[in-house]
Structures are given as structure tokens and as C-alpha cells.
N, CA, C and O of each residue as an XYZ file, in Angstrom:
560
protein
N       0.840     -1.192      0.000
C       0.000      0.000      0.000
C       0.878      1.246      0.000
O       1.872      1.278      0.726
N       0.625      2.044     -0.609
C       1.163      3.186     -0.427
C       0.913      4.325      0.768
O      -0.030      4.124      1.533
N       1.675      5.427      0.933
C       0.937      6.288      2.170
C      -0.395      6.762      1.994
O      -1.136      7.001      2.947
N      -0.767      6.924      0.617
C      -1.704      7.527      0.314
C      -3.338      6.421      1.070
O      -4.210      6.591      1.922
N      -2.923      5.324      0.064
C      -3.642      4.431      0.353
C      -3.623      3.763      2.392
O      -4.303      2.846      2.854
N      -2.955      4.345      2.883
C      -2.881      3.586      3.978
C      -4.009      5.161      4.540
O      -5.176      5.012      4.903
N      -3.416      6.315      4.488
C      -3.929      7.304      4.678
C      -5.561      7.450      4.783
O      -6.336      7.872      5.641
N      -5.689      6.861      3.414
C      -7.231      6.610      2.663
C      -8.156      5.644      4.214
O      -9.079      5.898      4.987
N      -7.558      4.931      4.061
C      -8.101      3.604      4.788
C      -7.875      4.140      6.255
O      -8.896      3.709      6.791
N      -7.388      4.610      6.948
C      -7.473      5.004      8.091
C      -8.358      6.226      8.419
O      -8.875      6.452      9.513
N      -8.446      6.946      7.353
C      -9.337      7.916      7.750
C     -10.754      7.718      7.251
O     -11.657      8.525      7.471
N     -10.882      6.674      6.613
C     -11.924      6.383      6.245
C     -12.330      5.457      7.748
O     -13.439      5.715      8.215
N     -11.425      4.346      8.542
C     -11.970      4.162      9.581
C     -12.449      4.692     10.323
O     -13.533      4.334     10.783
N     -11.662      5.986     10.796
C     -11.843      6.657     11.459
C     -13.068      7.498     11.893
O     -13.441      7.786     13.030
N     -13.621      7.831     10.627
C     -14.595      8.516      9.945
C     -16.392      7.293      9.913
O     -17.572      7.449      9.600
N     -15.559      6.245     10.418
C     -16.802      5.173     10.127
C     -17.364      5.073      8.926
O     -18.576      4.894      8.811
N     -16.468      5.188      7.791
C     -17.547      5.173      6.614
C     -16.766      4.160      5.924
O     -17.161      3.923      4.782
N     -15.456      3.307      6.450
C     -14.661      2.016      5.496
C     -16.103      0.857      5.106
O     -17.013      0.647      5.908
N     -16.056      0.525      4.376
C     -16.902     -0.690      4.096
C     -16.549     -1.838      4.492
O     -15.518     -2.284      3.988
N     -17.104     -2.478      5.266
C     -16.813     -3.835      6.331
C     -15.959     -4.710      5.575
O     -15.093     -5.246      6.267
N     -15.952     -4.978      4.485
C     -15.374     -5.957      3.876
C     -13.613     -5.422      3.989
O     -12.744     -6.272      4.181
N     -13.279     -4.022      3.852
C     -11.568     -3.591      3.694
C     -11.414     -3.197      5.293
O     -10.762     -2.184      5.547
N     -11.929     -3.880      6.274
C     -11.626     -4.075      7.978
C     -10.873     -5.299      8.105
O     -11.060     -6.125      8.998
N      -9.666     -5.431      6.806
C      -9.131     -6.259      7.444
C      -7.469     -6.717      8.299
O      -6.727     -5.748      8.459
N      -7.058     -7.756      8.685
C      -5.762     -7.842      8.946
C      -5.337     -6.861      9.042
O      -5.234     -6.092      9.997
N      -4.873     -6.779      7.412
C      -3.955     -5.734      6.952
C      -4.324     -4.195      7.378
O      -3.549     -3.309      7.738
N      -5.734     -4.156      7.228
C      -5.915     -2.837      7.526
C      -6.033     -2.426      8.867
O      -6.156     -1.265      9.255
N      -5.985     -3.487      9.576
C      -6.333     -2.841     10.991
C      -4.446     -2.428     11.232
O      -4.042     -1.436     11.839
N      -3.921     -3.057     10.842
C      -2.350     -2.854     11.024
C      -1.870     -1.458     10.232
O      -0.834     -0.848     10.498
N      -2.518     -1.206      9.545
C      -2.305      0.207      8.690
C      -2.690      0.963      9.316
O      -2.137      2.014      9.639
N      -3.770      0.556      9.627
C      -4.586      2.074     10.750
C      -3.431      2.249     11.895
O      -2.737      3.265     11.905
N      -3.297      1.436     12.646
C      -2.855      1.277     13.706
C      -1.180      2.616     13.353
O      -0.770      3.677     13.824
N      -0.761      1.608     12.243
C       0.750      2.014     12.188
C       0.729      3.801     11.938
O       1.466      4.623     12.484
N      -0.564      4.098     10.756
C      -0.671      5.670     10.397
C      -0.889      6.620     12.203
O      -0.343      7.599     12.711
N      -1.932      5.686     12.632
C      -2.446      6.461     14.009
C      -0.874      6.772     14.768
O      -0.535      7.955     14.786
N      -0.327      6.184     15.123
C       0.878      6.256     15.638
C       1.912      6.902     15.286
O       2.816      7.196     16.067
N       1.879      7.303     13.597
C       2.924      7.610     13.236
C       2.679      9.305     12.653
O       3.456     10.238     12.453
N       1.289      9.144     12.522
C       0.545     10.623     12.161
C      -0.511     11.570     12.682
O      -0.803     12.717     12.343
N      -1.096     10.599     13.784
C      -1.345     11.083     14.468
C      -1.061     11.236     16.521
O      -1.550     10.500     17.378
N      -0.170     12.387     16.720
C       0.223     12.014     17.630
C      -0.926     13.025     18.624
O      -0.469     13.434     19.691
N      -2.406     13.417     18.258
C      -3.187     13.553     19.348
C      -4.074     12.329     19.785
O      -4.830     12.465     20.747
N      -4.008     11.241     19.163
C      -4.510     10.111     19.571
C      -3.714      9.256     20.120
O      -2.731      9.014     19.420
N      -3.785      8.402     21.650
C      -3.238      7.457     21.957
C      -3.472      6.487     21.503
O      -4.317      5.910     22.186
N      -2.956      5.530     20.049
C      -4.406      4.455     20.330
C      -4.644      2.700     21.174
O      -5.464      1.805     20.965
N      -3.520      2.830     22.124
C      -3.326      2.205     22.939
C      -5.423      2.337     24.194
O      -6.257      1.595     24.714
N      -5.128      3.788     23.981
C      -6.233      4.338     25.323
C      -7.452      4.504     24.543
O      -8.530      4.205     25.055
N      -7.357      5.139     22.855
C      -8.423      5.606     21.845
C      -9.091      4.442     21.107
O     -10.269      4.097     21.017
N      -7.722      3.856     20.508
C      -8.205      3.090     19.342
C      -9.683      1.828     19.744
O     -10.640      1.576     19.012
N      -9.431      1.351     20.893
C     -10.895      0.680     21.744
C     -12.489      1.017     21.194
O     -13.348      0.558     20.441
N     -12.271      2.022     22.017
C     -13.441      2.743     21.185
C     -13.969      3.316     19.982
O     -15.126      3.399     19.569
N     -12.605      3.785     19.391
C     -12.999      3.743     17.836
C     -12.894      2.747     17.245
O     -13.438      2.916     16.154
N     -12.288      1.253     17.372
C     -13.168     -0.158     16.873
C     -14.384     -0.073     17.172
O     -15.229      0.139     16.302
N     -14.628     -0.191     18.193
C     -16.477     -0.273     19.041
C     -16.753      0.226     18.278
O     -17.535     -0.424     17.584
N     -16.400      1.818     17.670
C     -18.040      2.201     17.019
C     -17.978      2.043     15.463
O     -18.961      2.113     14.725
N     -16.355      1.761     14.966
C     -16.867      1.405     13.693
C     -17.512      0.243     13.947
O     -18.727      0.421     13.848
N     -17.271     -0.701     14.189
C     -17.747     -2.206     14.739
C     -19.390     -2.454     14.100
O     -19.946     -3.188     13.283
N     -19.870     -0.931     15.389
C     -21.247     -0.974     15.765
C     -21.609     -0.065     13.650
O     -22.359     -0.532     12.793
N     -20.843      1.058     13.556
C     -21.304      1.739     12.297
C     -21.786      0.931     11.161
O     -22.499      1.382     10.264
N     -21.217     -0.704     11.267
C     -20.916     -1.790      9.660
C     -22.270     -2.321     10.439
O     -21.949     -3.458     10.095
N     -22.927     -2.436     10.836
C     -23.981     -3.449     11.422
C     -23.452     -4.219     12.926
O     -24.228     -4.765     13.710
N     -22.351     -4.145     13.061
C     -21.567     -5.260     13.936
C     -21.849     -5.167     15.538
O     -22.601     -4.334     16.045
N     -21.172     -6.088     16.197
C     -22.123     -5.983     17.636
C     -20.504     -6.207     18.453
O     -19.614     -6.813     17.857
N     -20.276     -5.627     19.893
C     -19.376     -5.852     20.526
C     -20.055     -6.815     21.850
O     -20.790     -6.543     22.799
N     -19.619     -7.628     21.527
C     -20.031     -8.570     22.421
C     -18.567     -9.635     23.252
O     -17.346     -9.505     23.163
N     -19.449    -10.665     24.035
C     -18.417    -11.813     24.397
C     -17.882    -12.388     23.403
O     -16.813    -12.967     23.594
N     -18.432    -12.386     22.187
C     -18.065    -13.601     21.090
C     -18.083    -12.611     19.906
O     -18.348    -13.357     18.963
N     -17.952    -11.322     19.388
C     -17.624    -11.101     18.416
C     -17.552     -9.289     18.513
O     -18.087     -8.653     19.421
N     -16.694     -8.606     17.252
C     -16.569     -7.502     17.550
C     -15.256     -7.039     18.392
O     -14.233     -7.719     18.317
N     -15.306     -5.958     19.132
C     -14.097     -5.790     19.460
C     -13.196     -6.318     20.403
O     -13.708     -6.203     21.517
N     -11.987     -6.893     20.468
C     -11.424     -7.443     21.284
C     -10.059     -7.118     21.751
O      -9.195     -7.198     20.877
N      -9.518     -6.632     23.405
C      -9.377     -6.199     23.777
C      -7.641     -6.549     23.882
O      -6.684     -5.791     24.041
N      -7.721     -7.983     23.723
C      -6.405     -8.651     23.782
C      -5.718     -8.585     22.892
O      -4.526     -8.339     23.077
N      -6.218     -8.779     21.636
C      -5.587     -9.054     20.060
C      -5.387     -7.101     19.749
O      -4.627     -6.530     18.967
N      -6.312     -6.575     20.629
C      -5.852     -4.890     19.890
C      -4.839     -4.460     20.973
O      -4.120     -3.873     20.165
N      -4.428     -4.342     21.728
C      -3.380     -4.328     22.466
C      -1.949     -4.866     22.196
O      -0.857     -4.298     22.188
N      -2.303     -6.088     21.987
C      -0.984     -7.054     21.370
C      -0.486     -6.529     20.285
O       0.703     -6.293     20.072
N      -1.664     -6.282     19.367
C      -1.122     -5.728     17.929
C      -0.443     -4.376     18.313
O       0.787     -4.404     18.259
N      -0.954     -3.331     18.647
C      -0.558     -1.960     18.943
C       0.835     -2.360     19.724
O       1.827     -1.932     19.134
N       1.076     -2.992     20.764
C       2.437     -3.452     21.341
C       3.509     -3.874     20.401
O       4.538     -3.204     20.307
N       3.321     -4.940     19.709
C       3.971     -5.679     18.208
C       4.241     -4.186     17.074
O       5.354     -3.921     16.620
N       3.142     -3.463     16.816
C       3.398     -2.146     15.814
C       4.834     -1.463     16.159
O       5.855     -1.218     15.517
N       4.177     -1.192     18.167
C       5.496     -0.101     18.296
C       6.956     -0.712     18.483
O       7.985     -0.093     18.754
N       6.791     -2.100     18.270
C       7.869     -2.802     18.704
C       8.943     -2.819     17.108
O      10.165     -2.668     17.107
N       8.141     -3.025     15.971
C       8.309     -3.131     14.773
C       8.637     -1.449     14.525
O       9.639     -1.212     13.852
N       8.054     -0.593     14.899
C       8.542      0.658     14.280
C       9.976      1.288     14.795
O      10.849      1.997     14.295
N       9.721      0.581     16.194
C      11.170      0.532     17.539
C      12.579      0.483     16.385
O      13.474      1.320     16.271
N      12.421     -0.551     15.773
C      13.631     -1.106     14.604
C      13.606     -0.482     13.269
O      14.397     -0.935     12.441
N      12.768      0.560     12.899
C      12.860      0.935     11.544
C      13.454      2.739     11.815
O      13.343      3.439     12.822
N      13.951      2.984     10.750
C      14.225      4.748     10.839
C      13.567      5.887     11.418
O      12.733      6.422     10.688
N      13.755      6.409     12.616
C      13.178      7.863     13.076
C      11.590      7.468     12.559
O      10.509      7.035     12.957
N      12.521      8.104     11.022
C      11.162      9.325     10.361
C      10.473      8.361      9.254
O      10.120      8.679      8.119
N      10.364      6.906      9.985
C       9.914      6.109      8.839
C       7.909      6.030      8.142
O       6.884      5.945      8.818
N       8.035      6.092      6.907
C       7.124      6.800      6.542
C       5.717      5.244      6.673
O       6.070      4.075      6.831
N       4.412      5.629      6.569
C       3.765      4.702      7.129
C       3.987      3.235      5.827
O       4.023      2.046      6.143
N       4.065      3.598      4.885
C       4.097      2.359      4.038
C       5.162      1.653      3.790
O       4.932      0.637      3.135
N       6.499      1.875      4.151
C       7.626      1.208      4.584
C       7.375      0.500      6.133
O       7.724     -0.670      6.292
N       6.989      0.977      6.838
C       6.479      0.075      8.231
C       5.102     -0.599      8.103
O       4.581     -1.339      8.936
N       4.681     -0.276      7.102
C       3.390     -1.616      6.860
C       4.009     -2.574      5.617
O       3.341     -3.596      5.459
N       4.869     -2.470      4.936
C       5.656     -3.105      4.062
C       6.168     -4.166      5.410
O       5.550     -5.092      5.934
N       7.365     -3.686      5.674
C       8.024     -4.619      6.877
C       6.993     -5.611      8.212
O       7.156     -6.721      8.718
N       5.987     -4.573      8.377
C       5.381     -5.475      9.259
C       4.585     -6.616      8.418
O       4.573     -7.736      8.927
N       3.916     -6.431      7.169
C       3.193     -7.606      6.391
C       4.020     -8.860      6.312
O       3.667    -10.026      6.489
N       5.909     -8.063      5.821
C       6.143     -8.839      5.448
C       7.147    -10.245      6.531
O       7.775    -11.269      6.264
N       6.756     -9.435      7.844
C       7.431    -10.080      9.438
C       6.317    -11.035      9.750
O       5.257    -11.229      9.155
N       6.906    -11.679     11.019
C       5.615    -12.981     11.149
C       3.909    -12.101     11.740
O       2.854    -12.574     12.164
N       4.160    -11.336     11.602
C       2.746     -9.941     12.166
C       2.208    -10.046     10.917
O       0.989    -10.005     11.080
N       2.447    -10.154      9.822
C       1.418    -10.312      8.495
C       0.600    -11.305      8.461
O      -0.494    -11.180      7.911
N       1.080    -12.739      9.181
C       0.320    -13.728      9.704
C      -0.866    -13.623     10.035
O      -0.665    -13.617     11.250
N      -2.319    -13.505      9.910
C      -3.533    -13.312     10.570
C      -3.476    -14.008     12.168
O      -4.129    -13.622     13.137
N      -2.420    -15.230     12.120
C      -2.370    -16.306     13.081
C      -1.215    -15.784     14.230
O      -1.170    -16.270     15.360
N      -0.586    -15.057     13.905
C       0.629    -14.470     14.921
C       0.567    -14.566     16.239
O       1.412    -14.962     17.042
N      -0.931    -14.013     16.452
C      -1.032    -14.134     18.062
C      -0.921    -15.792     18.740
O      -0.575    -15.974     19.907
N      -1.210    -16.714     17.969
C      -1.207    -18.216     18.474
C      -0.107    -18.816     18.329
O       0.145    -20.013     18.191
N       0.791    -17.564     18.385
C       2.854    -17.991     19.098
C       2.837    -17.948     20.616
O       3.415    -18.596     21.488
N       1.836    -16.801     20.612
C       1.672    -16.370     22.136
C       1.118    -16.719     23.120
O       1.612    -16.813     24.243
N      -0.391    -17.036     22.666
C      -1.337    -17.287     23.348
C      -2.316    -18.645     22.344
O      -2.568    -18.742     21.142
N      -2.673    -19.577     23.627
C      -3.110    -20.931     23.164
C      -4.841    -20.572     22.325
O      -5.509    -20.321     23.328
N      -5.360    -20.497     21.679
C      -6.796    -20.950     21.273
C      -7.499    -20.657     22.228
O      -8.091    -19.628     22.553
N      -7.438    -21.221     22.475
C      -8.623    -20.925     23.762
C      -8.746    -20.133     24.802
O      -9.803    -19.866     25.373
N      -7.365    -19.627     25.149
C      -7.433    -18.295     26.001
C      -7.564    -17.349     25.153
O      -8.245    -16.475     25.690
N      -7.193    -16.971     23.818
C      -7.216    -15.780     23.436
C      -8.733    -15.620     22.658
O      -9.316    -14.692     22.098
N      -8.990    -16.847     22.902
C     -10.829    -16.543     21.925
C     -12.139    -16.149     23.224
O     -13.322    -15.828     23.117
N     -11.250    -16.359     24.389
C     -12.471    -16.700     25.183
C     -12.718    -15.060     25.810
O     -11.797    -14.252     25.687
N     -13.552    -14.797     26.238
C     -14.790    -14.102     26.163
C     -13.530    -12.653     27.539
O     -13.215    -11.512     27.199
N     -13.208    -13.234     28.725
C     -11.896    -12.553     29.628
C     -10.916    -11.845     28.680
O     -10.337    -10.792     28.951
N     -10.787    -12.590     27.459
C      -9.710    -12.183     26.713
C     -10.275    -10.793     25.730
O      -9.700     -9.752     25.410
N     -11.371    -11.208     25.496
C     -11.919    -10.244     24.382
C     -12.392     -8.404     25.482
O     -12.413     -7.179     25.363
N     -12.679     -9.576     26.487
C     -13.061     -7.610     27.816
C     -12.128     -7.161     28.009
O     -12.074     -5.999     27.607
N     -10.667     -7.771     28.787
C     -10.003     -6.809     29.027
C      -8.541     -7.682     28.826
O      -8.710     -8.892     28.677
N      -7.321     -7.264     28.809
C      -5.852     -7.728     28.229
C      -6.187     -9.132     29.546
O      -6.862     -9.280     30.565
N      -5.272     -9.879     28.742
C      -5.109    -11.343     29.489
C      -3.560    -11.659     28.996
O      -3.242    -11.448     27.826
N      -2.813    -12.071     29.762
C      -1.319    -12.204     29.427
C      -1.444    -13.609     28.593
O      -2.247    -14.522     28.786
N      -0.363    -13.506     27.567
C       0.004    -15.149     26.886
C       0.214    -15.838     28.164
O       0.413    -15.458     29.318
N       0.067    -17.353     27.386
C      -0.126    -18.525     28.021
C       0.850    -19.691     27.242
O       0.799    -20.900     27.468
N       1.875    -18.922     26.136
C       2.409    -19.805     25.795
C       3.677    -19.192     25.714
O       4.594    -19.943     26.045
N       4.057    -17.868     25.318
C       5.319    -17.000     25.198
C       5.152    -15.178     25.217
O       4.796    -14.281     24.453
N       5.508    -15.296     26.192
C       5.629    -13.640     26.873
C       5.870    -12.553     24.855
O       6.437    -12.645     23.767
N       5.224    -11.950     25.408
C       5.735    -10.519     24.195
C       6.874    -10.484     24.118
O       7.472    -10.956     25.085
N       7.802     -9.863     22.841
C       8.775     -9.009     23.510
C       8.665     -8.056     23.846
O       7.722     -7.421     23.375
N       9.560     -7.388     24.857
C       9.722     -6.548     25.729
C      10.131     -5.275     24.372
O      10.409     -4.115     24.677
């Protein structure tokens, strides 16, 4: 993706008007990486929560125990982003750090199940509020 295109897609999240179908993987990792890297009045460690919730809720979608936003996997990811941007240049621009992260084991849809077993990270504790891996600590 280019900046433009990562640009596009984040502010279109932002804005609640992305079409459910381009909410994905990739894009939640784009958003994530632009929010961080362009916008520094949003935390989205503290923000981004709630602006899933309401795009979530904007596409038809429901935040519940079993589907919608989840609390563990958006944390982890946002942790993994700044960890990945930790290693790239200063002033690195958002589509070179979504290049590198697609192309690191974080492009994986499955990444988090290095960390955490199936069943803790699907279950319902995990999706309300952060739950530590159960199979290999983050890196630091």
C-alpha cells in the first residue's frame, strides 16, 4: 500500500464510513501504524478501543463476548506495531512500516497463536479486558 492508500483507509476508519469488507488484517495494522505515526493527538493504545467499538457498531456489527471488538488481540497488535517501528528509521514513513510489518511474522492473521493458546485468546476474559500469553511472553 502506499501512504496515500494507507492514509485513505485510516481515515476512512476513522470517519466510520470504510466498508466492512476492507476491515481487514492488513488494515487494521495500517490504521494502527498511520495512528501512531501521524497522528500524535490520539493514543491508540487508550483511543483506538473505542474507535473499533463504534466502527464495529457503524458496519452493522455488535461488541459482544463472542464477536466484535477485542481487547487482547488490539493491544498485542498496537504493542507488536510499536515494537516493529522501535527497529525501523526515526522518520519512517507509514508504508515502509506496513511493508516490513506484512512482510514479518505480524502479516500472519495467526501471529497471536505464538503467544497465546486458542482458547485463552478466543475466550470471552480475553476479548473484555488484556489477558497475558499462556504460551510465550511478548517481547519486551
Amino acid at each position: 500500500m502506499t501512504d496515500e492508500e494507507i492514509e485513505e483507509l485510516a481515515r476512512a476508519f476513522c470517519a466510520c464510513t470504510l466498508p466492512k469488507e476492507r476491515w481487514t488484517h492488513g488494515a487494521h495494522f495500517a490504521t494502527a501504524l498511520w495512528l501512531i505515526l501521524r497522528r500524535p493527538d490520539i493514543l491508540p493504545e487508550h483511543d483506538m478501543p473505542d474507535m473499533i467499538r463504534r466502527y464495529n457498531e457503524s458496519v452493522g456489527g455488535v461488541n459482544s463476548d463472542t464477536s466484535g471488538y477485542h481487547e487482547t488481540i488490539t493491544q498485542a497488535s498496537l504493542h507488536m506495531a510499536r515494537q516493529l517501528l522501535a527497529g525501523l528509521e526515526r522518520d519512517a514513513m507509514p508504508c515502509a512500516a506496513y511493508a516490513a510489518l506484512m512482510a514479518s511474522a505480524l502479516g500472519d492473521k495467526d501471529w497471536l497463536f505464538t503467544y497465546w493458546s486458542r482458547d485463552r485468546l478466543m475466550s470471552a476474559e480475553a476479548r473484555r479486558a488484556w489477558v497475558e500469553p499462556d504460551i510465550l511472553p511478548l517481547p519486551a
